[in-house]
N, C-alpha and C positions, 0 to 999 in steps of 0.2 A: 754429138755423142753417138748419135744412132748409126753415124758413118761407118766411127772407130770400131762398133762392134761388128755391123756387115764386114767392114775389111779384114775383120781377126776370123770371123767366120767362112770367108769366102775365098781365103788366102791359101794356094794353091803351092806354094814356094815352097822346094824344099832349105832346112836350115837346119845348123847344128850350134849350137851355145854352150861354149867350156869354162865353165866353172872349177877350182880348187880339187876336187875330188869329184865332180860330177858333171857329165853330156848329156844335155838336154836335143834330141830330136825331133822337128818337126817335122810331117809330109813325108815319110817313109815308104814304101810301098808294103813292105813284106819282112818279117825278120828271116835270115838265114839260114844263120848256123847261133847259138845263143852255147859258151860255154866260159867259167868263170875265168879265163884266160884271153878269149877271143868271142866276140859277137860282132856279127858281119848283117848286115841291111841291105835291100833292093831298092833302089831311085828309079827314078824316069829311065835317066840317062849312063846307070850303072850301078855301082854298089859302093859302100862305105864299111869298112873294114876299123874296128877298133880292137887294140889287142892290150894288156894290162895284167893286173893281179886281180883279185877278190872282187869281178864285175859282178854285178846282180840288179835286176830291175826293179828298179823301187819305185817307178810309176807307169802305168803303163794303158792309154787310154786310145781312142782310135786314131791311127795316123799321129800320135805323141806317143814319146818315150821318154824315161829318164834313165842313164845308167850313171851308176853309183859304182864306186873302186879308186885301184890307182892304175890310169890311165897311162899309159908308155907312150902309145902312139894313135894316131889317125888316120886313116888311107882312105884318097877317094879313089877310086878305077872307074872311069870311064869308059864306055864299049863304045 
C-alpha cells in the first residue's frame, strides 16, 4: 500500500484521461492560453492543445487539471 501511494506521488508522467464530457490532465507544466473555445498546456516535450465548446476548469490543483466541455479535438505538438 505504501508503494501505491509513493508511486502516485512520485509519478512524474505526463497523461491525459477522456472521459464523456471531460479531460483529466496529469504532469502539465504551465497552462497557455485558457479560453472557452480553446486551452492549450506546456509538457516536457511540447504542448497539448485542446479545442471545443463551453471549456472551463472545474478542477484545478498542482501539475492536475480537469477540463469540463464539449471537447472536438486533441493535439499533441511536439518540438
Amino acid at each position: 500500500m505504501i508503494n501505491k501511494i509513493r508511486n502516485y506521488i512520485m509519478d512524474k508522467e505526463f497523461r491525459l484521461t477522456l472521459f464523456k464530457d471531460k479531460l483529466y490532465v496529469i504532469n502539465y507544466n504551465k497552462i497557455i492560453s485558457l479560453e472557452n473555445t480553446n486551452i492549450s498546456f506546456k509538457i516536457d516535450k511540447g504542448k497539448i492543445i485542446i479545442k471545443g465548446n463551453d471549456l472551463v476548469l472545474k478542477k484545478l490543483l498542482d501539475k492536475e487539471i480537469l477540463v469540463k466541455g464539449k471537447i472536438s479535438s486533441i493535439e499533441v505538438k511536439y518540438d
